[in-house]
N, C-alpha and C positions, 0 to 999 in steps of 0.2 A: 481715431478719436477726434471729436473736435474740440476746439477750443478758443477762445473767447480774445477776441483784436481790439482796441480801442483805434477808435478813429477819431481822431485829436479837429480841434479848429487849424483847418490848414493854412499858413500862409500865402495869399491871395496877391499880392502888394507888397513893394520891397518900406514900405513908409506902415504897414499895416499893423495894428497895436489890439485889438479887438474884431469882433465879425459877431453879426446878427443875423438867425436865422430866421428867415424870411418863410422858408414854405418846404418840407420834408416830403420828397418826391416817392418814397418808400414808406411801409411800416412795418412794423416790429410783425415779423413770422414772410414777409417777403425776401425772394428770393436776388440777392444784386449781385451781376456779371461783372467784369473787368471793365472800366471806361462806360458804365451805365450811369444816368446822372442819378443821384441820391440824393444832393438838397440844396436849394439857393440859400444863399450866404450874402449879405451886404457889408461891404466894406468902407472903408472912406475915399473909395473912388467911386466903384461899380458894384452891381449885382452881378453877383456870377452863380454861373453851375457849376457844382463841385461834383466830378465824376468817382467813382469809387475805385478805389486804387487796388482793389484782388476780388475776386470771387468767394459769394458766402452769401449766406442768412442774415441779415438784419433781427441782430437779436433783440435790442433795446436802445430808445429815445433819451441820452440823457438831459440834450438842452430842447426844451420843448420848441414850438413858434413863438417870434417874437423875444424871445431871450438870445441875452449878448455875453459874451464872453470871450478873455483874452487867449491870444493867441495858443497853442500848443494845449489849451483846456480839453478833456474829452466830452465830446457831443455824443457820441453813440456809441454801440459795442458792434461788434458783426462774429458771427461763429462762424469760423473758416475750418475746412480739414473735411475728411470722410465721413465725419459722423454731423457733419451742419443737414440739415434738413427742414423742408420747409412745405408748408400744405399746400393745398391745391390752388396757385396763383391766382391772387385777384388782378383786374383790370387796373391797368400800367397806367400811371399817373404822366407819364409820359410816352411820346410816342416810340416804337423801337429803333434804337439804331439800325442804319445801314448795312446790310451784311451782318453775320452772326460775328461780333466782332471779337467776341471774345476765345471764340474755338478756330475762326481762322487761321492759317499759316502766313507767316511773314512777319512784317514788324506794321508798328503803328503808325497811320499818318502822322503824327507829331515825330515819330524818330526818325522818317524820310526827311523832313524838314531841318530838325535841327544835325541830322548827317548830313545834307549836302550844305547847311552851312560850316559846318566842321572842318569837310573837305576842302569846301572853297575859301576858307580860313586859312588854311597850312596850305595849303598850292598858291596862294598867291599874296604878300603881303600888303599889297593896296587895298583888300578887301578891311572894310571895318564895319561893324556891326551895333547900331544902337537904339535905342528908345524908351518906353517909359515899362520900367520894371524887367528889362529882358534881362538884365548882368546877376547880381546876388541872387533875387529871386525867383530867373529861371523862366519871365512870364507869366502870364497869369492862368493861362491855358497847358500851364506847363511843358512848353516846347520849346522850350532854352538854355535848362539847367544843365553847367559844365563848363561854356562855352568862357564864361565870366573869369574861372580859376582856372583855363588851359591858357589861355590868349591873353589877360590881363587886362586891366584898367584903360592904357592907350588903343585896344580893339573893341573891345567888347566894353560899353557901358550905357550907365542910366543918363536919361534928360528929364527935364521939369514937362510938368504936362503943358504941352502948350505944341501943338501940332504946325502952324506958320512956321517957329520957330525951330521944331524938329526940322522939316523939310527947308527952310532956306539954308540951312546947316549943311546937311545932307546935299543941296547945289554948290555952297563953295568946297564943301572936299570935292567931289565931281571934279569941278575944274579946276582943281589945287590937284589934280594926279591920283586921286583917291579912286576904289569902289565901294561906295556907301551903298550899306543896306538899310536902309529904315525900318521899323516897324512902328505903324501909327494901329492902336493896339485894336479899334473900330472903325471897320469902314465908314461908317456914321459921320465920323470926324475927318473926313479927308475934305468935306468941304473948305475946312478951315488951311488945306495945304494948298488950294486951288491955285496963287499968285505963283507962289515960286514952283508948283508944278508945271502949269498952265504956259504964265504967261514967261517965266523964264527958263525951268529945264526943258521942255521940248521945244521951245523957239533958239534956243543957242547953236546950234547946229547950221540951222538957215542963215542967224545974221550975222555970225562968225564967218560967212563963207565955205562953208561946211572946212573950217581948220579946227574946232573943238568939237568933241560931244561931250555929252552928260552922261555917265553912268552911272544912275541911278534905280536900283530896287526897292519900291516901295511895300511891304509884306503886311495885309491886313487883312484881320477877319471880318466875314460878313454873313448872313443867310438866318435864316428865318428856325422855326423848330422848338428852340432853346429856352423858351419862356424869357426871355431880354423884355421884351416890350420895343412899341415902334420907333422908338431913337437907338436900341443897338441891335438890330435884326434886320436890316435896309440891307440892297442890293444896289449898288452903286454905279454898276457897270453903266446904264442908260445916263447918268452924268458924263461918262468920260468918252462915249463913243465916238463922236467925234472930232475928240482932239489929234489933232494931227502933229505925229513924228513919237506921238505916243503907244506901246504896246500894252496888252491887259491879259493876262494868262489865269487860267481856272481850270485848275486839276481836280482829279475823280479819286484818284488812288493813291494807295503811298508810292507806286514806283513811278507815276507822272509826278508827284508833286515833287520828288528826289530830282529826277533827271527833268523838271523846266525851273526850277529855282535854281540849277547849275546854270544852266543855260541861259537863265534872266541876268543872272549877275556877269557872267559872259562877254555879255550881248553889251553893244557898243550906245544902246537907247535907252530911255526912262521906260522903265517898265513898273507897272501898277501889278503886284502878286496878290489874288484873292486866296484866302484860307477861309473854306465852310465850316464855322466851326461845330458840325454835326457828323464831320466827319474825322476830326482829331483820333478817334479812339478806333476805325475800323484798323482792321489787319490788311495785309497783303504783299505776294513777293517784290519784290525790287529788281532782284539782275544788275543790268548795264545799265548803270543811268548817265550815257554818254552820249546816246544814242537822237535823245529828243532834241527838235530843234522848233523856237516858237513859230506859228502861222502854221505847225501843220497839225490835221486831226486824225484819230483815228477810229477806224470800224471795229467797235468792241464786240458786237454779234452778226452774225452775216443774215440776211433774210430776204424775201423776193417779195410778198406783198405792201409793204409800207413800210417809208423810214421815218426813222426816231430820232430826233439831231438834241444834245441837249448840252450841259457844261456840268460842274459839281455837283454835287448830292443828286441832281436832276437827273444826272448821267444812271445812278443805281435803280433810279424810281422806273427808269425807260429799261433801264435790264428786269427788273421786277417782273412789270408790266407785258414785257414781252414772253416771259414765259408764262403769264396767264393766257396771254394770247394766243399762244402754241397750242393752252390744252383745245382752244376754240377755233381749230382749226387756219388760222391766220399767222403767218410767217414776217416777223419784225425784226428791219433791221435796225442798231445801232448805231450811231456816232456819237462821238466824244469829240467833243469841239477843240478840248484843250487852252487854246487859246481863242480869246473873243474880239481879238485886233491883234492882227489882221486873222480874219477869219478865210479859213481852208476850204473855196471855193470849189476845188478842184475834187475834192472827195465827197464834197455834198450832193454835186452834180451826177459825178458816178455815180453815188447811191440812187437818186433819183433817176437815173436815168434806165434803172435796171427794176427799181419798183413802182415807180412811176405815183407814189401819192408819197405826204409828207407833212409830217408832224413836228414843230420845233416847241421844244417842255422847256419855258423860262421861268425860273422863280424871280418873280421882277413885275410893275405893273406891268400890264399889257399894251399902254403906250408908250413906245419912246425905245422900248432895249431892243437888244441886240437880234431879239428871235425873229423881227420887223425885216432887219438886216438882210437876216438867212434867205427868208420868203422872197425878197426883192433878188437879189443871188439867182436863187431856182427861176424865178421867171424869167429874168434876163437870159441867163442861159440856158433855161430848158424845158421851154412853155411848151415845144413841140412832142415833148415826150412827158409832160406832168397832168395827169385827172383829178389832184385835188391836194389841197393846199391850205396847212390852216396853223392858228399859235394857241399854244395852251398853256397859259401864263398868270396871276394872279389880279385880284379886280385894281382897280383906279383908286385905293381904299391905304390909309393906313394901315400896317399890320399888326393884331388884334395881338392883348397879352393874355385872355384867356384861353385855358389849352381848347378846350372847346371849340371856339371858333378860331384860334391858329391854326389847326389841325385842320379846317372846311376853307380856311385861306388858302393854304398849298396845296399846288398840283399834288398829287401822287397817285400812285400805280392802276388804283379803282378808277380813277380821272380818266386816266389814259386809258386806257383798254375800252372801257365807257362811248369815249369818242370816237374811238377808232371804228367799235365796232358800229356806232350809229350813221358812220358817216361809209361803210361799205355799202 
């Protein structure tokens, strides 16, 4: 039998006292998965997507658009259980998650995260963990809740919004003996951390005489999909590529993003942690996350006629993609970059050197990132054995808040296959 869930105004913001909904991604007789987005919410910070926390029918609407209401109020119903059913699905108001995330096996990107910070919490007490809403509230993306009431006040807590001031913070524990983890909760906003990332934790190294470093991990989300709009959906990576003494990691799955946020925090350098947040909700197994070390990548699919080089969410679009390609007779291989400074020269090449064409899928404009990088890489080292070379990446354009044209801004899977095949 089924039966009927109230799905309350969730708290978004640890300061949050109300929420206004914006735009109801569902309607009443659709069907919503685990971690599928169901409705933007405005807060008195940010708009967010509020993904749906179980599987069921969307039964009923109770705060329409444009109505606000306080916290813990109920918005909707959902009929969860055996007997929830729902007719013949209309077209998804938004685009589908990544992988079927809700029948996968494993845990969720967000629980890889917030486990290897857990981990690297209790192994090592220099580790402290802070930023804007990550303590009481758990984050806003919900990939922190716990960490507040195991560890306490003095590891784990909130800062005022103001990003300069998160990150100068985050440089004197560094070199006060600490390992700070920051979280600056949009990539969007790391502009505002430029000074003290920039021009003082990755320079201390150098003009200490390399007798200090900074360890610092910076953990921010970034990527396109979400309906955000073009101030929090930016890819930042093409900002920071070439700072030097700095590292930049971007994981695919939950079990890279478990084992390189050990590793980031680790690691003896500033490292900048990208979180897609399109991929919070996929599943998948984990293992050894002891394993990973940053700067290297790997071959997620093996294949002989053309390779696929890509980083987060872009990583699933090129595994898509490649088994459409399989049905059309063309064999693609994979990479997952993992890390995008320094970038794993050494297995891009291999791949190229065995399929001999090469596709790098940036979500990012197409001047300036990182896929530029890749191509320069292959030439230098493997023009004697490459037939074709190309970046499929998004225009010179800010990025659109209508789903419509966000959905014709990103690469994905049709894209690729598309090109590939026009350019055999």
């Amino acid at each position: 039998m089924s039966r009927l869930v109230d799905v309350t105004m969730p708290r978004l913001s640890d300061s949050m006292e109300e929420g206004t909904i914006l735009r109801w991604l569902k309607q009443p007789g659709d069907s919503v998965a685990k971690g599928e987005p169901l409705v933007e919410v405005e807060t008195d910070k940010a708009t967010i997507v509020y993904e749906a926390e179980q599987d069921g029918v969307l039964a009923e609407i109770a705060l329409e658009e444009n109505g606000t209401a306080p916290l813990g109020a109920v918005i909707a119903r959902l009929a969860v259980g055996d007997g929830a059913a729902a007719p013949a699905p209309a077209a998804p108001a938004q685009p589908a998650p990544v992988a079927a995330s809700s029948v996968a096996e494993g845990i969720e990107f967000r629980e890889a995260i917030r486990s290897a910070l857990d981990e690297e919490l209790a192994r090592d007490e220099s580790v402290i963990f802070f930023g804007e809403d990550v303590a009481a509230a758990g984050g806003v993306f919900a990939v922190t809740p716990g960490l507040f009431e195991k560890y306490g006040p003095d590891r784990v807590f909130d800062t005022p919004i103001s990003e300069l001031a998160m990150t100068g913070a985050a440089f004197g524990a560094a070199v006060s003996g600490k390992r700070p983890v920051l979280e600056i909760m949009f990539g969007d906003f790391l502009a505002l951390s430029m000074d003290s990332l920039i021009n003082q934790a990755t320079k201390y190294w150098f003009l200490t005489g390399e007798r200090q470093s900074v360890t610092i991990v910076i953990r921010s989300v970034v990527g396109a999909g979400g309906r955000f709009g073009a101030i929090h959906s930016q890819m930042p990576n093409s900002w920071l590529m070439g700072v030097t003494g700095l590292k930049i990691v971007a994981p695919a799955t939950p079990a890279s993003a478990k084992g390189l946020l050990k590793a980031s925090i680790r690691d003896d350098n500033p490292v900048i942690f990208f979180e897609h947040k399109r991929l919070y909700s996929i599943k998948g197994p984990v293992g050894d996350a002891e394993g990973y070390v940053l700067g290297r990548a790997a071959v997620v699919r093996d294949g002989n006629d053309v390779t696929l080089v890509s980083a987060m969410k872009g990583v699933h679009d090129c595994l898509e993609a490649a088994d459409l390609l399989a049905g059309k007779g063309v064999s693609a291989e994979v990479v997952d970059l993992q890390t995008v400074r320094p970038i794993d020269a050494e297995t891009i090449v291999r791949s190229v050197e065995k399929t001999n064409r090469v596709a790098v899928v940036e979500e990012g404009p197409l001047t300036g990132g990182w896929a530029g990088e890749v191509l320069a890489i292959v030439t230098e080292n493997a023009l004697g054995d490459l037939d074709d070379a190309w970046r499929i990446a998004t225009d010179n354009t800010p990025i659109p808040y209508s789903p419509p044209l966000e959905d014709a801004f990103l690469p994905d899977p049709e894209r690729i296959v598309a090109e590939v095949l026009s350019r055999s």
